[in-house]
C-alpha positions as CSV (number, residue, x, y, z in Angstrom):
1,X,91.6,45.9,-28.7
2,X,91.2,48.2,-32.2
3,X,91.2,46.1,-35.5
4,X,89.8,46.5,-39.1
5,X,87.5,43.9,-38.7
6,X,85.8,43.8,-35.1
7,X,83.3,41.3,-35.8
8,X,85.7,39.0,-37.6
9,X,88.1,38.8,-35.6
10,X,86.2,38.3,-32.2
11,X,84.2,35.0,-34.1
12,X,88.1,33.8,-34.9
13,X,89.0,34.5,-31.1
14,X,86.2,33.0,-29.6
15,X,86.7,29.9,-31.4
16,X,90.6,29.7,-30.0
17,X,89.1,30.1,-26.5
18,X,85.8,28.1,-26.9
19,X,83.4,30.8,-25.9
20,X,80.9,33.0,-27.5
21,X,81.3,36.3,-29.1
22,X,78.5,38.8,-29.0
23,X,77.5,42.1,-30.6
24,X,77.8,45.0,-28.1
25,X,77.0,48.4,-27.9
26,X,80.5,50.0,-29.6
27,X,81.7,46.7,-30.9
28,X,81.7,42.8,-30.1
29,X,82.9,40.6,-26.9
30,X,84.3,37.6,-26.7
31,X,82.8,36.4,-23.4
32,X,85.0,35.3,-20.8
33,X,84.1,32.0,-18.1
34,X,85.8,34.2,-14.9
35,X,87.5,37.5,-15.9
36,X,86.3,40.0,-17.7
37,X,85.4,40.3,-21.2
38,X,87.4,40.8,-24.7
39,X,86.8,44.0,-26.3
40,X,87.1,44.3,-29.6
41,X,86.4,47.6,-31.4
42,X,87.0,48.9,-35.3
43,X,90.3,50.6,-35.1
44,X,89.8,54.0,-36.3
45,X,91.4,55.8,-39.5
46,X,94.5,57.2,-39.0
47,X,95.0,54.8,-36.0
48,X,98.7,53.2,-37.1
49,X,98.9,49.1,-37.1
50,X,101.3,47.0,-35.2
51,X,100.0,47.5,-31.5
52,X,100.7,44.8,-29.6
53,X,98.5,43.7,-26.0
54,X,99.4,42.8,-22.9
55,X,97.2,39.9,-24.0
56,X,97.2,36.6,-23.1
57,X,94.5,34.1,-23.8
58,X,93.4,30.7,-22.8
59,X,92.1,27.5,-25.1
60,X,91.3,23.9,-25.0
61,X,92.8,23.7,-28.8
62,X,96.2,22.0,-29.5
63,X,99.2,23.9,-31.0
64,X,98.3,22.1,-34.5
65,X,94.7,23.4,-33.8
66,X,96.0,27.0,-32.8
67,X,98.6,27.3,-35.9
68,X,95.2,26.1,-38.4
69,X,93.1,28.7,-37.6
70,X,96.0,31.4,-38.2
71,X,97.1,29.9,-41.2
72,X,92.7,29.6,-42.2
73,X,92.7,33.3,-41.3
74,X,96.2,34.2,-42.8
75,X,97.2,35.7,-39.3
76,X,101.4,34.7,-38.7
77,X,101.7,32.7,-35.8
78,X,105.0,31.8,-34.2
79,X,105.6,29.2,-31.1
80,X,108.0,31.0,-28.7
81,X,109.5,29.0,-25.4
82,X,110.9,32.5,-23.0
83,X,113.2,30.8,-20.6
84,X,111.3,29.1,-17.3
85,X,108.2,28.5,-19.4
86,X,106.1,25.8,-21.3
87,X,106.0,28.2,-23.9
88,X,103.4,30.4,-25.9
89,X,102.0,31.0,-29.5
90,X,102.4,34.7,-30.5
91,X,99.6,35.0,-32.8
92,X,99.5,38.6,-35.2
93,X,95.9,39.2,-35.6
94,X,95.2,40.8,-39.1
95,X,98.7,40.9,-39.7
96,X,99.3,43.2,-36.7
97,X,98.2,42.8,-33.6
98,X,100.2,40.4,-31.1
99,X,98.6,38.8,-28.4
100,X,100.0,35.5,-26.8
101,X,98.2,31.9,-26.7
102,X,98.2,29.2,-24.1
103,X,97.4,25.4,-24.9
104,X,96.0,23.7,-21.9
105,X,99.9,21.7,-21.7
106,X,101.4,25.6,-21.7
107,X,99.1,26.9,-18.6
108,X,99.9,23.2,-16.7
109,X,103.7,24.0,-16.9
């Protein structure tokens, strides 16, 4: 994942899914408990913004906690239900970047 703000935005997304982030070599992980790690690496200049991920994480926070932390970081954030599921929150990272959110209650379902 490119952003403006690797090391920012890796501490925000390890505090969603309650794990560490850590400095690597070209950028900074968010370390995962089974898969494999988050990269996240400085997007570069010239790079345009609005990608989106096939990106979905995991936390133990609630909705309310989920939709804080956006609104802390000024990221939009949006509860979506696609039909035959729980639902998600689509989060925009710096303003641009969509990945998807589960609350424990969303990965029961």
């Amino acid at each position: 994942m490119k952003v403006r703000d690797p090391c920012h935005v890796a501490t925000v997304l390890a505090e969603i899914v309650g794990r560490p982030a850590v400095q690597a070599q070209a950028g900074w992980l968010v370390v995962s408990a089974e898969g494999p790690d988050l990269e996240i690496l400085e997007r570069p200049e010239g790079l345009p913004p609005g990608e989106e991920y096939g990106i979905v994480l995991a936390t133990p926070l609630t909705v309310a906690e989920v939709f804080a932390v956006a609104g802390r970081e000024g990221w939009p954030a949006r509860y979506r239900r696609p039909q035959g599921t729980s639902g998600v929150i689509e989060l925009l990272l710096e303003g641009n970047c969509r990945l998807e959110v589960l609350t424990a209650d969303m990965q029961s379902a």
